[in-house]
KEPA-686143 format. One line per field, with one value per residue (C-alpha): x, y, z; residue in one letter; chain. Coordinates in steps of 0.001 Angstrom, whole numbers. Layout:
BEGIN
c1 [X_...]
c2 [Y_...]
c3 [Z_...]
lummi [A_...]
marlum [A_...]
This chain:
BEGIN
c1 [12581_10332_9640_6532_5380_3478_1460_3393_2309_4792_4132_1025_-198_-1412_-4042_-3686_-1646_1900_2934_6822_6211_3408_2465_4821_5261_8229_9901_9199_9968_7873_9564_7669_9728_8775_5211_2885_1811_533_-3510_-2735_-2178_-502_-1346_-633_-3305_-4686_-7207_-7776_-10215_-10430_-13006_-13274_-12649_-8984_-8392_-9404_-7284_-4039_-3802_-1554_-2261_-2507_-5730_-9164_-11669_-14070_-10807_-7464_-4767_-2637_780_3842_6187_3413_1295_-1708_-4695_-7209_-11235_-11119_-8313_-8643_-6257_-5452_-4024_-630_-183_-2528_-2068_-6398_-8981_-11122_-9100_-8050_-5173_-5710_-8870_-10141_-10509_-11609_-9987_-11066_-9425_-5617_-2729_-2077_822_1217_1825_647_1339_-1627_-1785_-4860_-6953_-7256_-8778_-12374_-12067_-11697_-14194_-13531_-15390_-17129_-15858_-18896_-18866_-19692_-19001_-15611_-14012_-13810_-17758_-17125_-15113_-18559_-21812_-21469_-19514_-20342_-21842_-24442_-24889_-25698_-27753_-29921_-30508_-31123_-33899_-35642_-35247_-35374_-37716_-39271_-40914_-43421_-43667_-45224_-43796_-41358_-38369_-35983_-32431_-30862_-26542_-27319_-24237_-22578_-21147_-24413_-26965_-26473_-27121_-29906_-31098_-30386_-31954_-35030_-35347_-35360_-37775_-40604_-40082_-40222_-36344_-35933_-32775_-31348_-27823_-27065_-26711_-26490_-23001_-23863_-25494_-26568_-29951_-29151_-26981_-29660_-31964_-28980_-28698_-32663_-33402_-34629_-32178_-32084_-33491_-30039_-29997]
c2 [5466_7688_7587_5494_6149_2659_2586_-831_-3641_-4348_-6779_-8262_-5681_-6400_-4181_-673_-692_957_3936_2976_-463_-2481_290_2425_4693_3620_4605_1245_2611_2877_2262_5055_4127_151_-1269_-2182_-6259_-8324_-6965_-5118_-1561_1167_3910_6994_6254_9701_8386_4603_4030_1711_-488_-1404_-4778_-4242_-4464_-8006_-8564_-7656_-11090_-14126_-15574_-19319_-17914_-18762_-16091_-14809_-13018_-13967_-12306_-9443_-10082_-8532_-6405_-5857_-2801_-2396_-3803_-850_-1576_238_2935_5640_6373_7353_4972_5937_3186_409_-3187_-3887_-1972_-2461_335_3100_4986_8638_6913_7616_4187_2806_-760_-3415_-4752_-3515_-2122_1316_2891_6079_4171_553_-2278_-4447_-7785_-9154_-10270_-7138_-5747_-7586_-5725_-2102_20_3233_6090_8997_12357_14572_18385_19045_15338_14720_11638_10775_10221_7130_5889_6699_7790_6518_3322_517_2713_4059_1287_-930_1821_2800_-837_-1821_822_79_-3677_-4747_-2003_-524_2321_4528_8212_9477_5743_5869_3973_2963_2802_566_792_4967_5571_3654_5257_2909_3898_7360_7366_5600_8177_11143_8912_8127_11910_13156_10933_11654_9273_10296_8861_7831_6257_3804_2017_49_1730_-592_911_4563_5994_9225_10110_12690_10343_8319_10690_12233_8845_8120_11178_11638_12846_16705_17413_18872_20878]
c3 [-26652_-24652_-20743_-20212_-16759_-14999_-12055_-10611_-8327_-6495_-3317_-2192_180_4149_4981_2669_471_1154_-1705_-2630_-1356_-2784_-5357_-7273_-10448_-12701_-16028_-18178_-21657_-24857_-28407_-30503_-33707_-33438_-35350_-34020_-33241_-36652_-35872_-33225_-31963_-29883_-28007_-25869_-22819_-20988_-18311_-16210_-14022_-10915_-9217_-5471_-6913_-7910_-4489_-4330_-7524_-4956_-3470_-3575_-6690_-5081_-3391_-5759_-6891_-9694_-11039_-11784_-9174_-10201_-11045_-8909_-10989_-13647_-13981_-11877_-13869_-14481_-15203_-18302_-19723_-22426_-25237_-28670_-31567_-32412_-34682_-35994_-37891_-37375_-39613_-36966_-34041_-37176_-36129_-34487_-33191_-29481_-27798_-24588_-23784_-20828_-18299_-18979_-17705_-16247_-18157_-20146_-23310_-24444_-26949_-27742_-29669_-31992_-28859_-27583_-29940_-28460_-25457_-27623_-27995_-30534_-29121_-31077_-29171_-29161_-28378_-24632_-23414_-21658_-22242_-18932_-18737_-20927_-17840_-15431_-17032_-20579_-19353_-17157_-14249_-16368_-18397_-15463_-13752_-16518_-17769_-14066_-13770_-17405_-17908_-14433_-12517_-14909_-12599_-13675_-13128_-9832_-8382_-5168_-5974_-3183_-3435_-1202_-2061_-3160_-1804_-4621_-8022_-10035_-7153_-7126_-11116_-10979_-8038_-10601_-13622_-11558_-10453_-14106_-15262_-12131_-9843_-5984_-4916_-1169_-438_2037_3451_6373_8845_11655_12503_12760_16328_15999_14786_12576_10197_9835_8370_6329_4926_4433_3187_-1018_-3084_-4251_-7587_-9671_-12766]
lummi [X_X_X_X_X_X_X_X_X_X_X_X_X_X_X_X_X_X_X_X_X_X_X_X_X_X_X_X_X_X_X_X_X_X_X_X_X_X_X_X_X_X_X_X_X_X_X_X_X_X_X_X_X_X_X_X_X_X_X_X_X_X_X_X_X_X_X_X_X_X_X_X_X_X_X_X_X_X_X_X_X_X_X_X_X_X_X_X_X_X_X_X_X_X_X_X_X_X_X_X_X_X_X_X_X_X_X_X_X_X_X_X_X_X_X_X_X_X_X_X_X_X_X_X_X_X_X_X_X_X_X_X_X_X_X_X_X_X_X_X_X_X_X_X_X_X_X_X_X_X_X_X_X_X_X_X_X_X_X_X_X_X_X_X_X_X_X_X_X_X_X_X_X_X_X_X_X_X_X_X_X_X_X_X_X_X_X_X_X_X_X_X_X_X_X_X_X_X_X_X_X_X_X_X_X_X_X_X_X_X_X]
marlum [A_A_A_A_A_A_A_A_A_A_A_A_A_A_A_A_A_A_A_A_A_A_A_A_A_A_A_A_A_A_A_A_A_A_A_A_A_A_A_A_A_A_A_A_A_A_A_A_A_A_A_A_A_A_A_A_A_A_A_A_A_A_A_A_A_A_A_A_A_A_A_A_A_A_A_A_A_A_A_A_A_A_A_A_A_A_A_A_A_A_A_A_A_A_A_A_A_A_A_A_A_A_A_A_A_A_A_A_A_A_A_A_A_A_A_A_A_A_A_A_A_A_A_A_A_A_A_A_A_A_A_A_A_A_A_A_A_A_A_A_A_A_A_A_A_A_A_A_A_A_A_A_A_A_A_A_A_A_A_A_A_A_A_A_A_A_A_A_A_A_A_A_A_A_A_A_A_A_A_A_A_A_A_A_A_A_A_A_A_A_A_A_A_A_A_A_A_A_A_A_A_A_A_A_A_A_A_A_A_A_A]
């Protein structure tokens, strides 16, 4: 048995959530000797990313919405977490393999039955790309900003595209797509709350060009 650090959801949370109260790390275990599930998998996880959205997952779970509630004493449930395959009973995640799996707890190590394995994605590691882009640019935020730009806008160069939520993880990539690809990139938020000026042109002014 090795330590197996969780990221735990404790209490539903009022307001921000309270560190050692509705969110804590714990020791839950991981059996390295055991096997794996019949078709599934285990693995040693190194990165999780989160979504404004979890937040909204922190509720009582009698309350409706688009997404099921989180459960108290369970990990927090990340948007997407990276690991490697210790140990495999599917053809389909290979042991030593690099995967990224949806919608899953946050834990240093994890078991995983058969239906998990529709939600896994084995990465190819490439020289010069981190995995942690998979979790950002090469993952759902880039995804959804480049296929936003291309199959929705489809802008042509020397065009002025304006970017109304820039301030966003998906609208500042399709601000640094658009700039690449010639497009003149002016951006906007609301700013109904803000008073000064000089925070509204901050916040209406095009993007820099970056290397």
């Amino acid at each position: 048995m090795v330590q197996n650090k969780a990221f735990i959801y404790k209490a539903v949370p009022v307001g921000w959530p309270v560190a050692g109260q509705d969110l804590t790390v714990e020791d839950i275990g991981f059996d390295e000797n055991a096997a794996p599930p019949a078709g599934g998998f285990t693995t040693k996880n190194f990165y999780a990313s989160y979504d404004p959205s979890q937040r909204g997952r922190m509720r009582d779970p009698s309350i409706v919405s688009y997404s099921p509630a989180m459960s108290t004493g369970k990990p927090v449930i990340s948007v997407s977490l990276i690991g490697r395959v210790l140990k495999s009973d599917n053809s389909a995640v290979p042991q030593g393999s690099i995967v990224l799996i949806a919608r899953t707890y946050t834990e240093s190590y994890s078991v995983f039955d058969e239906s998990a394995v529709a939600r896994t994605t084995v990465l190819e590691e490439k020289p010069g790309v981190p995995l942690t882009a998979y979790l950002s640019l090469l993952g759902m935020t880039g995804m959804t900003a480049y296929g936003s730009l291309h199959e929705i806008g489809t802008p042509k160069k020397g065009e002025t595209i304006l970017i109304s939520a820039a301030a966003g993880a998906v609208g500042q990539t399709v601000g640094q797509i658009a700039l690449r690809e010639g497009l003149n990139v002016s951006i906007s938020h609301m700013i109904s709350h803000l008073s000064t000026s000089k925070m509204k042109e901050k916040l209406t002014s095009p993007l820099p060009k970056t290397r």
